[in-house]
C-alpha positions in Angstrom: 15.9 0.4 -14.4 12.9 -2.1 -15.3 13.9 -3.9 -12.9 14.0 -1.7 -9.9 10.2 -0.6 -11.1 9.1 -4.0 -11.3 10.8 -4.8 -7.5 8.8 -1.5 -6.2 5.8 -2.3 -7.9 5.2 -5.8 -6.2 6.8 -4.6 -3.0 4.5 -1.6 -3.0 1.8 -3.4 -4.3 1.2 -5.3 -1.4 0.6 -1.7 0.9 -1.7 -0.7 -2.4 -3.7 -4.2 -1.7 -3.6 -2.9 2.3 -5.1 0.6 0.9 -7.5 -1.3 -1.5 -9.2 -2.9 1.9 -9.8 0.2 3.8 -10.4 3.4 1.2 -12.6 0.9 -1.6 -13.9 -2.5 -0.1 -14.9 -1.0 4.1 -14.5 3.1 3.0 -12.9 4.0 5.5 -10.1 6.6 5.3 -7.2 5.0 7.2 -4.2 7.3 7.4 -2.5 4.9 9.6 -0.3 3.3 6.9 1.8 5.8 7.5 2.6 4.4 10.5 2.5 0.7 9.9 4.3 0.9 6.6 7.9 2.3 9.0 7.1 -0.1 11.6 7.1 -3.0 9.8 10.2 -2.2 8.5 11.5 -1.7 11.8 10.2 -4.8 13.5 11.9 -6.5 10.4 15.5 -4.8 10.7 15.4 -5.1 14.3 14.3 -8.9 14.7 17.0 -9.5 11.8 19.6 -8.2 13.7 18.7 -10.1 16.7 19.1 -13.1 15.0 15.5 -14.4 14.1 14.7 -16.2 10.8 13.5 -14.2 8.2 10.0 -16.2 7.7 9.6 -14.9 11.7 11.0 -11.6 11.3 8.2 -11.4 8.5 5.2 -12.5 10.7 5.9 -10.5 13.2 6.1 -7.6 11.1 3.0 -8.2 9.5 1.4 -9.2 13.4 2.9 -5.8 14.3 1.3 -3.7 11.5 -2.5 -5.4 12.6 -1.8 -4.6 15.7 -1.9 -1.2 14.4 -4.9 -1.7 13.0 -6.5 -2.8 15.7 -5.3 0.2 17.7 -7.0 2.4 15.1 -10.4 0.7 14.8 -11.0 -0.2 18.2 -10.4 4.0 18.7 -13.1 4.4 15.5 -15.6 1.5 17.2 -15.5 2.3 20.7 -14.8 5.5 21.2 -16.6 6.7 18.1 -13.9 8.9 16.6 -14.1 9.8 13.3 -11.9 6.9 10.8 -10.0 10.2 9.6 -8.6 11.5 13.3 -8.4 7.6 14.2 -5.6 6.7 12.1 -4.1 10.0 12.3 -3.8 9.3 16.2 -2.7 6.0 15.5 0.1 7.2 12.9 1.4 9.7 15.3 1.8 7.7 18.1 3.6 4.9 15.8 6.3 7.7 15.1 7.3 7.2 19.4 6.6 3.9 19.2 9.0 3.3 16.0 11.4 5.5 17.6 11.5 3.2 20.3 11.7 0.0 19.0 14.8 1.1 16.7 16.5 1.5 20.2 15.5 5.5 19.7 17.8 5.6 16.6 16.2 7.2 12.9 17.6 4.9 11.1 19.3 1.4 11.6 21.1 -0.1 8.2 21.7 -4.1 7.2 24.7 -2.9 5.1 26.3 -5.7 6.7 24.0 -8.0 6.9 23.3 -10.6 4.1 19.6 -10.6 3.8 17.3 -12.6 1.5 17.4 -10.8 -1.3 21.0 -10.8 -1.0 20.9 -14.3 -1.3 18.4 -14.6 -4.2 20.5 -12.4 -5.8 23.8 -14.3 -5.5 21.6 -17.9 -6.0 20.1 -16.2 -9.6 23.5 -14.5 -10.3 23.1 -16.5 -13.8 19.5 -14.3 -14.8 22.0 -10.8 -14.3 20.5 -7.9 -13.1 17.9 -8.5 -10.2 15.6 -10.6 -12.0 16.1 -13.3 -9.2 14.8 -10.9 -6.6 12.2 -9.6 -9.3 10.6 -12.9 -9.6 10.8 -13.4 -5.6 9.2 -10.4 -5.1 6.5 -10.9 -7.8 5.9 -14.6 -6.3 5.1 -13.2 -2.7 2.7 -10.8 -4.4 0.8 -13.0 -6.4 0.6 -15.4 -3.3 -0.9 -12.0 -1.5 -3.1 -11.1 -4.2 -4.5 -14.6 -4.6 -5.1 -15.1 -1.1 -7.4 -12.6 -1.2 -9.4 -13.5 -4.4 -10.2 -16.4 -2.2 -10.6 -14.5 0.9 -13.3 -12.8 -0.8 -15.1 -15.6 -2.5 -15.6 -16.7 1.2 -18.9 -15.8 2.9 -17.1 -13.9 5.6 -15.4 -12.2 2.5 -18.4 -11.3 0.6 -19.9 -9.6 3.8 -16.8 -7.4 4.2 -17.5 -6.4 0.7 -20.7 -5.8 1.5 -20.3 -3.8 4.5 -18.5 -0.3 2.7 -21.6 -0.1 0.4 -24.5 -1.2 2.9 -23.9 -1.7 6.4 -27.2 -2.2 6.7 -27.2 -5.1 5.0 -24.5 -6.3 7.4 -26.5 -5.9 10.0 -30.0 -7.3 8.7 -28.3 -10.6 8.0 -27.2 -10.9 12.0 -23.4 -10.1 12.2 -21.5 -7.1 13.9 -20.2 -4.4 11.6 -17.7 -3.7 14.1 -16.1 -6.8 14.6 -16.4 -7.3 10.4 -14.2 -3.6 10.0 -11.6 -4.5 12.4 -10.6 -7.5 10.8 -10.7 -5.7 8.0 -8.7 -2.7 9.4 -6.2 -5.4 10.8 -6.0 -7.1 7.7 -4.8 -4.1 5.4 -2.7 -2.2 7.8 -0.6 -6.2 8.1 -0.2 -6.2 4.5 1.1 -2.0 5.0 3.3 -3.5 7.5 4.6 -6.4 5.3 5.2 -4.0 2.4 7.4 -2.1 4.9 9.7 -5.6 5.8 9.9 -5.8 2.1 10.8 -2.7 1.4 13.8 -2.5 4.4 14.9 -5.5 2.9 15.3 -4.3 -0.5 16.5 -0.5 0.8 18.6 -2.2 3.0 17.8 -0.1 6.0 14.7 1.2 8.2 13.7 4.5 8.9 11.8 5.8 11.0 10.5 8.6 8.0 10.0 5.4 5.4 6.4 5.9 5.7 5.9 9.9 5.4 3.7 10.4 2.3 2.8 6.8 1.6 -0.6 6.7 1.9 -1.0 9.5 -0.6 1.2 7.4 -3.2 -1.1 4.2 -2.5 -3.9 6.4 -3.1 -2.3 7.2 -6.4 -1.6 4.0 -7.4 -5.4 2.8 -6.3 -6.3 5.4 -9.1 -4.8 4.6 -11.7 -5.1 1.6 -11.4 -8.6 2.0 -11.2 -8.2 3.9 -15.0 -6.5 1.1 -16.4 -9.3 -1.8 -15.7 -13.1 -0.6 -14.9 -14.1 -4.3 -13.6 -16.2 -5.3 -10.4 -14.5 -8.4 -10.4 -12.7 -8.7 -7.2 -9.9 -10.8 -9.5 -9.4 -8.1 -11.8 -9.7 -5.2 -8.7 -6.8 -6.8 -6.8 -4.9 -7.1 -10.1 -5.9 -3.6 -11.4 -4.2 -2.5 -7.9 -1.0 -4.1 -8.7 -0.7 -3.0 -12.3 -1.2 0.9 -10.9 1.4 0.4 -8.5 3.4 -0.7 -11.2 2.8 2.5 -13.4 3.5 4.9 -10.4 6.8 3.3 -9.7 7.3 3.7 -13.2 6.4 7.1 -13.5 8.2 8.2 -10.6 11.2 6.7 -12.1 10.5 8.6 -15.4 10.3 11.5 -13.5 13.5 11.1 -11.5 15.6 9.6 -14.4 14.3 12.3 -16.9 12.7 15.3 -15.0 16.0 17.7 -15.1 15.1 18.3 -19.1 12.3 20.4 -17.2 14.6 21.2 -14.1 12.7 18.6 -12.2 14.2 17.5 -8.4 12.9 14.6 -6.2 11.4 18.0 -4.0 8.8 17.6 -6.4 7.4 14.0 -6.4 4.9 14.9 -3.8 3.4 17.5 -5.8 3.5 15.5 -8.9 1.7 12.9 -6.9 -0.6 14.7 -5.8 -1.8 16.0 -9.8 -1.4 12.8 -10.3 -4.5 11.7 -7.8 -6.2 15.3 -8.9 -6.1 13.9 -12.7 -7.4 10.4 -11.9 -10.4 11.9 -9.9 -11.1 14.3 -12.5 -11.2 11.3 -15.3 -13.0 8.6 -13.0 -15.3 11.4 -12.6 -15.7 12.3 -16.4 -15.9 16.1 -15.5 -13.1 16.7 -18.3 -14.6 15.4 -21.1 -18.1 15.8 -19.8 -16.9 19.5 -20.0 -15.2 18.8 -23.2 -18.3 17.3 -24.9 -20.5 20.4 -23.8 -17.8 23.1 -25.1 -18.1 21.0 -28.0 -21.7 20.8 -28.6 -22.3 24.7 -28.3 -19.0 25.3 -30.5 -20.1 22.7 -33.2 -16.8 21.0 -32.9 -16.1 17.2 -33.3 -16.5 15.5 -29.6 
């Protein structure tokens, strides 16, 4: 069990990173993860099967999920639509475009076909379990999440930052906002994209549903994340984002493992979810115990 919540955590982590980019460092409320997420699974499962490498197979997933990206912010930038309908035209037209590069099939399986985690697993047979594939999968992450540490200790970086907060200040200093937030739109809808190859691999199939909902999970994990560390440390926000991710797959597992105490099904995980994101904007907001503390002052009760 720890393991398969430490393999979804990482794996997932990397989309959460993607959803970092665009909701907290441009704010900008991309929806087309749920897009990108399926179709770099499908680029993956599809190139596999084709016969190309797997380091390929994994750069053009992640090329195909900014491509994405740039479909969506080039429809925000130049045709001034609203970043909410942008990636929401972008996402439904991925569900065609998915459709057709699986050959128009929903789903397309590599039950027998030895992938990379296969062979991790067999090479680390000796750990037991899937700790081999744990520590693969943690290794890619923390390459990710260092990458862009550095990324945004850059000047280039550290404008990007600055752009979600004060585009203004973008601006005064001489350099297009435009051209700053599609990189930056590319950039996290590649890593979406490379989350989904990941996740194929490890599922062992695509589909062309893999991405319903998955924004609002990345959301979730963003959250709580955000309630473990309070830090404006771009080290400790990228890590904070992998340590929510983390806790979600880990309390989606709770759920499923022990939820039928309560009569709990997997039809519930969206709603659970969704309290889930409800609570962490409530406490990140203090309108709890800001509530709390007033009750308590006119009552005379402890704090």
């Amino acid at each position: 069990m720890i393991e398969g919540i430490l393999i979804e955590g990482f794996v997932y982590g990397i989309m959460v990173l993607g959803v970092f980019i665009t909701f907290r460092v441009l704010n900008f409320a991309d929806m087309t993860v749920d897009g990108s997420f399926p179709l770099g699974a499908a680029v993956m499962v599809v190139t596999l099967l084709k016969g190309f490498p797997a380091p390929l197979s994994f750069l053009l997933a992640f090329a195909a999920g900014s491509a994405a990206g740039l479909v969506t912010a080039l429809i925000h930038t130049r045709l001034k639509v609203p970043d909410l309908l942008s990636g929401i035209l972008t996402m439904t037209m991925l569900y065609s475009i998915n459709l057709r590069i699986m050959s128009n099939r929903a789903n397309i399986s590599l039950l027998r076909f030895v992938t990379v985690f296969d062979s991790i697993n067999k090479l680390t047979s000796f750990l037991g379990g899937l700790w081999g594939v744990v520590i693969f999968c943690a290794l890619i992450t923390l390459v990710i999440k260092i990458a862009l540490d550095l990324f945004y200790h850059t000047d280039y970086g550290l404008t990007m930052g600055a752009l979600g907060a004060n585009p203004q200040l973008v601006i005064s200093q001489g350099m297009n906002p435009d051209v700053i937030k599609i990189s930056g739109i590319c950039l996290a809808n590649g890593l979406a994209a490379l989350a989904g190859a990941l996740t194929s691999l490890y599922q062992g199939f695509a589909d062309v549903s893999l991405g319903t909902g998955i924004i609002v999970s990345g959301l979730a994990s963003l959250m709580l994340g955000e309630l473990l560390v309070k830090s404006n440390r771009i080290v400790f926000q990228t890590l904070r984002v992998l340590a929510g991710s983390i806790l979600y797959r880990g309390l989606m597992y709770f759920a499923r493992d022990y939820g039928y105490h309560i009569k709990m099904t997997p039809n519930d995980f969206k709603l659970i979810t969704g309290l889930l994101i409800i609570f962490c904007i409530l406490a990140s907001n203090n309108k709890f115990f800001t509530r709390r503390r007033k009750k308590s002052a006119k009552t005379g009760g402890p704090v």
